[in-house]
C-alpha positions, -999 to 999 in steps of 0.1 A, spaced: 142 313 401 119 305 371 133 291 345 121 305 309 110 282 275 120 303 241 117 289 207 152 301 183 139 282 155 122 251 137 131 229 107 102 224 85 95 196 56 85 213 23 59 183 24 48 155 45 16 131 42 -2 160 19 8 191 43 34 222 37 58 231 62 56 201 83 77 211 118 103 180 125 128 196 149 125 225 171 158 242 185 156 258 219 168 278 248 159 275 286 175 306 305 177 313 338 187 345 360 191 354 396 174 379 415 180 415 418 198 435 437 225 407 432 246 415 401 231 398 371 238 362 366 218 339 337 223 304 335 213 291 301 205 256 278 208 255 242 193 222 224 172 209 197 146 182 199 130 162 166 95 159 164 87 127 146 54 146 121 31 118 128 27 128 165 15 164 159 -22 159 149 -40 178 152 -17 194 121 -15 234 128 -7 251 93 32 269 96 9 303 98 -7 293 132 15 276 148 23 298 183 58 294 201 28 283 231 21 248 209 54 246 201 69 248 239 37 224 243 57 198 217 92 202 229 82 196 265 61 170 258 86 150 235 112 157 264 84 145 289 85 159 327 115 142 340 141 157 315 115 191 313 128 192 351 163 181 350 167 207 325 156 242 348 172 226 375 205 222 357 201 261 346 190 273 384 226 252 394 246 273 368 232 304 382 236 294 417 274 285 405 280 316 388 263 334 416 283 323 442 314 306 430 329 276 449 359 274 425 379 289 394 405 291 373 435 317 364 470 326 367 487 340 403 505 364 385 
């Protein structure tokens, strides 16, 4: 199951080093679903990362930055290990979901 990169939104400085609407923390969300015909399950993993504005040169004015560079950033601030911990902690919450090995409630 492929896990999926979205962008909800990013912070911006007014003004940093001589540029407008500098990007310094992205917030996003990893989801995860199982396959069909099972019924629909989606694991998912809400988060924010800070970009320190140094490490984005090139700069990208706010107008052309694409959710592509900015998945580009957050994975690469979050670097491979975490980038994989990450889809594999969403595919387990699917799998979970999926196919329960526990739960919770009241008899009656």
């Amino acid at each position: 199951m492929a896990a999926t990169w979205s962008v909800s939104s990013c912070h911006f400085l007014d003004e940093f080093e001589g540029h407008e609407q500098v990007v310094d923390e992205v917030y996003y969300v990893v989801t995860a679903a199982n396959a069909p015909p099972q019924p629909s399950v989606v694991g998912r993993h809400a988060a924010s990362v800070s970009l320190r504005p140094l490490d984005l040169d090139p700069f990208t004015e706010w107008n052309n930055l694409t959710e592509e560079q900015v998945l580009g950033w957050i994975q690469s601030t979050l670097g491979p290990a975490r980038v994989t911990a990450i889809e594999a902690q969403v595919a387990q919450s699917v799998s979970e979901d999926a196919n329960p090995t526990q739960g919770e409630g009241l008899p009656w």
